[in-house]
C-alpha positions as CSV (number, residue, x, y, z in Angstrom):
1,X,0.0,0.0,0.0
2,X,1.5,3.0,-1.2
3,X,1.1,6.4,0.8
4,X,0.7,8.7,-2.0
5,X,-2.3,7.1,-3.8
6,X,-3.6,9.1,-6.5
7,X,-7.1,6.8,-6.3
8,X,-7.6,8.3,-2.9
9,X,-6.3,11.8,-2.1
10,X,-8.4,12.2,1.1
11,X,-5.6,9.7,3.2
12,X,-3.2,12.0,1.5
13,X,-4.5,15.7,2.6
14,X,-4.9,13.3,6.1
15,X,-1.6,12.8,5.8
16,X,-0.5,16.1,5.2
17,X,-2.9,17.8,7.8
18,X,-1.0,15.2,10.3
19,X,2.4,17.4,9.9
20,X,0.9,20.2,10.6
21,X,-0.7,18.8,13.7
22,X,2.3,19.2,16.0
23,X,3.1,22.6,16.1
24,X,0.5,24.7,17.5
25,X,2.0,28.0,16.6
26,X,1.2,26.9,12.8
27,X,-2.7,26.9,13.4
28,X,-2.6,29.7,15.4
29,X,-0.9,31.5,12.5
30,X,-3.1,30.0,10.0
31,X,-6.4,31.0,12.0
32,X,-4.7,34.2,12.6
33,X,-4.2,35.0,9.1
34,X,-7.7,34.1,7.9
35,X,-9.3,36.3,10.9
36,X,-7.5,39.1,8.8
37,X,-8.5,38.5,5.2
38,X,-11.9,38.2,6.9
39,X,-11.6,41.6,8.2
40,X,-10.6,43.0,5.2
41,X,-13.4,41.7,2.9
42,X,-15.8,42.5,5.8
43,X,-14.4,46.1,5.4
44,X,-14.2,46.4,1.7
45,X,-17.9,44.9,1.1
């Protein structure tokens, strides 16, 4: 069983979710990040 199976590419984005699972400061980045672009379309619309 190979890890990168093209046949099922939702055990890959699982797999590549599970590197980013360790470091907190990542998600806190990522939610950070999207709370801004939020804010700006809220303030452009």
């Amino acid at each position: 069983m190979r890890k990168t199976d093209p046949c099922c590419p939702r055990e890959a984005a699982m797999e590549f979710l599970r590197v980013f699972e360790a470091p907190v400061v990542i998600r806190t980045v990522l939610a950070l990040s999207f709370a801004m672009m939020l804010a700006i379309v809220l303030g452009l619309a």
